[in-house]
C-alpha positions as CSV (number, residue, x, y, z in Angstrom):
1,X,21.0,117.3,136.5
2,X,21.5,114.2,134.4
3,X,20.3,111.2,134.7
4,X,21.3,107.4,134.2
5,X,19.4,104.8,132.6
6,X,20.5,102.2,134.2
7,X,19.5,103.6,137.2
8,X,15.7,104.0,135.8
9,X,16.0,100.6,134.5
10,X,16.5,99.7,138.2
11,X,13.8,101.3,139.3
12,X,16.4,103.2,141.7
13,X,15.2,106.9,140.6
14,X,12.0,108.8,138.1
15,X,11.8,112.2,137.4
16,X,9.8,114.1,139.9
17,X,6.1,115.3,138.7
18,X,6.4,118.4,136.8
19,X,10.7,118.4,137.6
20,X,12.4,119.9,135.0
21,X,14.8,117.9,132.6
22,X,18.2,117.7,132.6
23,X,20.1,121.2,131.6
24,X,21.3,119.2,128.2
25,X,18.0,118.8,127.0
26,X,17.9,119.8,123.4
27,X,14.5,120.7,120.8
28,X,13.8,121.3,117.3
29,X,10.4,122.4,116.0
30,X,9.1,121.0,112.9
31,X,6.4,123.9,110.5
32,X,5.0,122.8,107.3
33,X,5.1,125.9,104.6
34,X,1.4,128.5,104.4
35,X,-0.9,127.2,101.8
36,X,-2.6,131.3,102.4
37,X,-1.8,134.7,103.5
38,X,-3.8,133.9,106.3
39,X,-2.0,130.8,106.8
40,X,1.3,132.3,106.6
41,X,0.6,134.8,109.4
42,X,0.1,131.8,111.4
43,X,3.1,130.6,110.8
44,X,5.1,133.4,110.9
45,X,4.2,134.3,114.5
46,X,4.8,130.7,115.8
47,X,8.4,131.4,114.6
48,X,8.8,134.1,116.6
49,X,7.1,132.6,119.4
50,X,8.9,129.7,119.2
51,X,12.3,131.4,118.5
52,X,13.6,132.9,121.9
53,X,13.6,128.8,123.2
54,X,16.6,128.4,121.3
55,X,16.1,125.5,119.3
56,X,18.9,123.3,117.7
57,X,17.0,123.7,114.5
58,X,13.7,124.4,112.9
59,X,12.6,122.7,109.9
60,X,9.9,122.7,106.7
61,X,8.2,120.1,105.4
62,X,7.3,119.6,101.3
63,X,3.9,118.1,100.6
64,X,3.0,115.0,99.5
65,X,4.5,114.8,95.8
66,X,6.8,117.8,96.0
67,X,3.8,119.9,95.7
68,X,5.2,122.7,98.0
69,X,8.9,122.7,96.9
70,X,8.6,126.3,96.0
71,X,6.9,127.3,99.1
72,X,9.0,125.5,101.3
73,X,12.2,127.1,99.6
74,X,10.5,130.4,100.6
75,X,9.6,129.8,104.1
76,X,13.2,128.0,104.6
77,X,15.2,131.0,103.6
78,X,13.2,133.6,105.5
79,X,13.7,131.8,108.4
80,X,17.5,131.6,107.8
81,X,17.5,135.6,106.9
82,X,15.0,136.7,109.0
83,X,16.1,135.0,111.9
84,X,18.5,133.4,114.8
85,X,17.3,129.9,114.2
86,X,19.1,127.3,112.1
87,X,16.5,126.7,109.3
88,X,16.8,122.7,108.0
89,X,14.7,122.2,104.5
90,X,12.7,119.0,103.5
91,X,13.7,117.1,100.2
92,X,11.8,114.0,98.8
93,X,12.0,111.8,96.0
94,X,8.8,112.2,94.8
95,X,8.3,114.0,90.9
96,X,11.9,115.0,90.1
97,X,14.6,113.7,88.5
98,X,18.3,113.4,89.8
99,X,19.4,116.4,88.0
100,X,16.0,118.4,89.4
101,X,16.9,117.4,93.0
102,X,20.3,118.2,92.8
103,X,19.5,121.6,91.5
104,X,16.9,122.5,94.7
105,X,19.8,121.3,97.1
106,X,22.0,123.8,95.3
107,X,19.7,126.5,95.9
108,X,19.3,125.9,99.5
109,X,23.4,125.5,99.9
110,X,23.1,129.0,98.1
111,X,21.0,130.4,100.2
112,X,23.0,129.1,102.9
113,X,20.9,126.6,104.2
114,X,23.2,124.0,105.6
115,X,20.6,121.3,107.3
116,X,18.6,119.1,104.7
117,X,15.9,116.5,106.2
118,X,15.7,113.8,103.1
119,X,13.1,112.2,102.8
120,X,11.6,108.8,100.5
121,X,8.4,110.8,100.5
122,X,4.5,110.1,99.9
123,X,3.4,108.0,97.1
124,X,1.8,110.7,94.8
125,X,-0.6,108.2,92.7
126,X,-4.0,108.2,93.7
127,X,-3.7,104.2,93.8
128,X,-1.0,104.8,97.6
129,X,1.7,102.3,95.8
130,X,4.9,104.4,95.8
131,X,6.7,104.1,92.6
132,X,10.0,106.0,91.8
133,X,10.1,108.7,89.7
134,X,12.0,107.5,86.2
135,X,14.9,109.5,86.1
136,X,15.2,110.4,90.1
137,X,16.1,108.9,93.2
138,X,14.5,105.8,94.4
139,X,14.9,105.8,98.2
140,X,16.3,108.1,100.8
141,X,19.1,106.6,100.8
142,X,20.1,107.0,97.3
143,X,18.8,111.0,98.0
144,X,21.2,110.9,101.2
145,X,23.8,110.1,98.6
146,X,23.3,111.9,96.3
147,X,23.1,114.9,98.7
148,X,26.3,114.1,100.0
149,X,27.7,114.5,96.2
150,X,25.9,118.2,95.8
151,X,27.5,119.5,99.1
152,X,28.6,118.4,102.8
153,X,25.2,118.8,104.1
154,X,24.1,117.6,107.3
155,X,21.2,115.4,107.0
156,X,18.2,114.2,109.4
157,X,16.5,111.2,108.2
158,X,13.2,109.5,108.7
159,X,12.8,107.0,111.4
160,X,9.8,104.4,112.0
161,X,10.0,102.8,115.6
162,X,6.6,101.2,114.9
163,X,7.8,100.2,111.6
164,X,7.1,101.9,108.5
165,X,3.8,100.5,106.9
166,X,5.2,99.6,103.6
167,X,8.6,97.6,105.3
168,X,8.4,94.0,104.7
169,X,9.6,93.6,108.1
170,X,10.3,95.2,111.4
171,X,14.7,94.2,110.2
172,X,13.7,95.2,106.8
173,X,12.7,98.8,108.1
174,X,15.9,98.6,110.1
175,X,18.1,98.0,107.4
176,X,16.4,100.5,105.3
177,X,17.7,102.9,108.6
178,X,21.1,101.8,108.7
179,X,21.6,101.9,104.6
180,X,20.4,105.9,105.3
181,X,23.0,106.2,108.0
182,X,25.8,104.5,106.0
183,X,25.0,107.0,103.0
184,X,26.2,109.7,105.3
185,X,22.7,110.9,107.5
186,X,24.1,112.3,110.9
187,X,20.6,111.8,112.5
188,X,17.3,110.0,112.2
189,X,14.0,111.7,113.5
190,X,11.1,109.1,114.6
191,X,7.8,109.4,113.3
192,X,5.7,110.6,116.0
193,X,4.6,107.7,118.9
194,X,3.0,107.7,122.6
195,X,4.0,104.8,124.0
196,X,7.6,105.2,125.5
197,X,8.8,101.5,126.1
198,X,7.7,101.2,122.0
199,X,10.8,103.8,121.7
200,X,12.9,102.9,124.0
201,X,12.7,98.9,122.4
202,X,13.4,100.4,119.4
203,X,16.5,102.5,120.0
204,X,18.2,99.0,121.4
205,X,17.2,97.1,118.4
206,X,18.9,100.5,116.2
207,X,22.1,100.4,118.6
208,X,22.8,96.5,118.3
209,X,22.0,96.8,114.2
210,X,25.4,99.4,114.7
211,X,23.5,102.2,114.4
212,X,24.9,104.9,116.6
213,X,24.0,108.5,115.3
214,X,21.5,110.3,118.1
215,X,17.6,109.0,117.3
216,X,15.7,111.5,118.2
217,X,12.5,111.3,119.3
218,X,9.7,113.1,117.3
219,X,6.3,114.1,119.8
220,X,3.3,115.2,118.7
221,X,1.3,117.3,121.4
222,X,-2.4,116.4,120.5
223,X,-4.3,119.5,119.5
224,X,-6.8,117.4,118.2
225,X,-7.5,114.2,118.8
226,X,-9.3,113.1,115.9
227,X,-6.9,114.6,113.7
228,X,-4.1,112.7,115.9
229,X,-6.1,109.5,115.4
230,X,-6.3,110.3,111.2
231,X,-2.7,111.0,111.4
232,X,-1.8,108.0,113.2
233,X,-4.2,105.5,110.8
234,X,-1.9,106.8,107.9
235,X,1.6,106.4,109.5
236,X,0.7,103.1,111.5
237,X,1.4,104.5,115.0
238,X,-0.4,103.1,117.6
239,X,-2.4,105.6,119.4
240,X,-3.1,103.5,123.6
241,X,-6.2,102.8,124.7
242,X,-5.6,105.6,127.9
243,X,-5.2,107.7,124.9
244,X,-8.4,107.3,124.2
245,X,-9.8,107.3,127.8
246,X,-8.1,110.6,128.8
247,X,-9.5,112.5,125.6
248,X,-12.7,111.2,125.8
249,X,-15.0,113.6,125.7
250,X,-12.6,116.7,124.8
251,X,-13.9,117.0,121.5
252,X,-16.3,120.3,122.2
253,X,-13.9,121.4,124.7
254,X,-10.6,122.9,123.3
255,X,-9.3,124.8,126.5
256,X,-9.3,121.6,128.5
257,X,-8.1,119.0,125.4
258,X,-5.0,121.3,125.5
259,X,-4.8,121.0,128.9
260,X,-4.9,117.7,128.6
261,X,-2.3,117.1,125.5
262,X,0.8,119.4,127.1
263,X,0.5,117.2,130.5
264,X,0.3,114.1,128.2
265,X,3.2,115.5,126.0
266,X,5.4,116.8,129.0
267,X,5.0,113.6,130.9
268,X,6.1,111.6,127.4
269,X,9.0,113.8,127.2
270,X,9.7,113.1,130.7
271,X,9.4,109.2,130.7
272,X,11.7,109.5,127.5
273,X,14.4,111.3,129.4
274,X,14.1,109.1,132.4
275,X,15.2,106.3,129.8
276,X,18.2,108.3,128.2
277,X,17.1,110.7,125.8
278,X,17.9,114.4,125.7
279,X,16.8,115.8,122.4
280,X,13.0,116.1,121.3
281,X,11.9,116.7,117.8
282,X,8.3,118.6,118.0
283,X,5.6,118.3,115.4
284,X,4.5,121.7,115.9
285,X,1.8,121.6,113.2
286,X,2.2,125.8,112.8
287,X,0.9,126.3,116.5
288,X,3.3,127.7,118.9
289,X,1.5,128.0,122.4
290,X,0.7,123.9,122.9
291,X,4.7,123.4,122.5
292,X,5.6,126.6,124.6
293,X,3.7,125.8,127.4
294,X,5.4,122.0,127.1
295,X,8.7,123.7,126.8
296,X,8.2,125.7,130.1
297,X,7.1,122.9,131.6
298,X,10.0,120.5,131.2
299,X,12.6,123.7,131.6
300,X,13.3,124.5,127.8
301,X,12.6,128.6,128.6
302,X,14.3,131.2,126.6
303,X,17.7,132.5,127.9
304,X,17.0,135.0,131.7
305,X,18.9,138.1,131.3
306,X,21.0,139.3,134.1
307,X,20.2,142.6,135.2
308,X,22.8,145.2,134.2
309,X,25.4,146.1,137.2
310,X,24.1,149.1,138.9
């Protein structure tokens, strides 16, 4: 089934409640590396939850100031040796020179990690005024460059449809995106959102700018709404006021706030594809069954194997 925008623009057609998307309907799963033993059993057995979905990638995140880099090397290449899935590795700017950066991206092209997400990254000063390192690469898109020069990696990039706090202005942001895309990114990931038309706005504004690589939307499924909320205040996404309403009162009541969050996250996903979109990056923060369960629901199920001819 596929489905055309202009016809949803029109108001000629929606997706049917709880319908499944169409059968092009790609994912990737975002994990951030185990700070624990503990912590890395958690993550280790949303992998393999999360693996039989057949994702187009999975990828690790570094902490704020690089302060994972080793971790995230780790957790990156036992996921590419361990498993099926294509394993795609954070890089930031942040506390490394050129020559430091460079020599990380060689490890992972090594290691045969092919996929890089580059990031600006987190200010690491307690003061939250981003500075570049002396020595290293000042924006994403000099990393995407320099990249480029290390190996032909294919690189996902960081993109803000609500704008990203410290952009001058809502163009400014934009041609911060396109100068990413021009230094050879092949895809841009939003920061996570809720309201769909916010999205959608954005993706035009990206396509007239001459922005054409896929924009993939990143979701969020709410396992915690304060947390969501915290998350939100530091990225400057808006979280709705019917946000608000329909977790009101969730905060005691974990069984029913997930409830809640895959029908809010499936329906998102939904609206999304109504408008055009047919890849969804997921912020899976280490939990597997909240994105499962919104998998299943909008027809992202692992493969059904035919029975064997008698």
């Amino acid at each position: 089934m596929k489905i055309d925008p202009r016809t949803v623009a029109e108001g000629k057609t929606a997706l049917p409640l709880c319908g499944r998307l169409p059968d092009n309907v790609k994912v990737s799963f975002e994990f951030f590396p185990p700070k624990t033993e503990k912590m890395a059993e958690s993550l280790w057995a949303a992998v393999k939850r999360l693996e039989p979905l057949g994702p187009q990638f999975v990828s690790v995140t570094y902490g704020a100031g690089g302060s994972t880099r080793d971790r995230t090397h780790e957790t990156v290449a036992r996921i590419a040796r361990e498993t099926s899935l294509t394993a795609a590795a954070h890089l930031t700017c942040v506390n490394a020179t050129r020559e430091e950066v460079d020599a990380v991206a060689r490890r992972y092209w090594d290691a045969g990690i092919r996929h890089v997400v580059a990031l600006r990254g987190d200010a690491p000063d307690s003061d939250g005024v981003y500075r570049p390192t002396p020595g290293g690469y000042a924006f994403a898109a000099d990393l995407v460059e320099g990249l480029k020069r290390v190996a032909d990696f294919e690189i996902s990039v960081a993109a803000y449809p609500e704008v990203h706090p410290e952009a001058a202005s809502p163009d400014a942001d934009l041609d911060a995106l396109k100068r990413k895309i021009d230094a050879g990114a092949t895809r841009a990931i939003t920061q996570f959102f809720f309201d769909v038309d916010v999205f959608n706005r954005f993706r035009d504004r990206a396509a007239a700018a001459g922005i054409t690589v896929p924009i993939v939307p990143g979701i969020l499924p709410v396992a915690n709404f304060a947390t969501v909320t915290r998350f939100a205040g530091m990225c400057g996404a808006h979280v709705p006021r019917w946000m608000h309403e329909t977790f009101e009162g969730l905060d005691d009541d974990p069984e029913t706030r997930k409830l809640v969050a895959g029908m809010v996250a499936a329906e998102q996903c939904r609206a999304l594809a109504a408008a055009g979109a047919d890849t969804f990056h997921f912020y899976t923060l280490n939990r597997a069954d909240l994105t499962v369960a919104i998998c299943h629901t909008l027809g992202v199920r692992p493969p059904v194997e035919e029975p064997a001819p008698a």
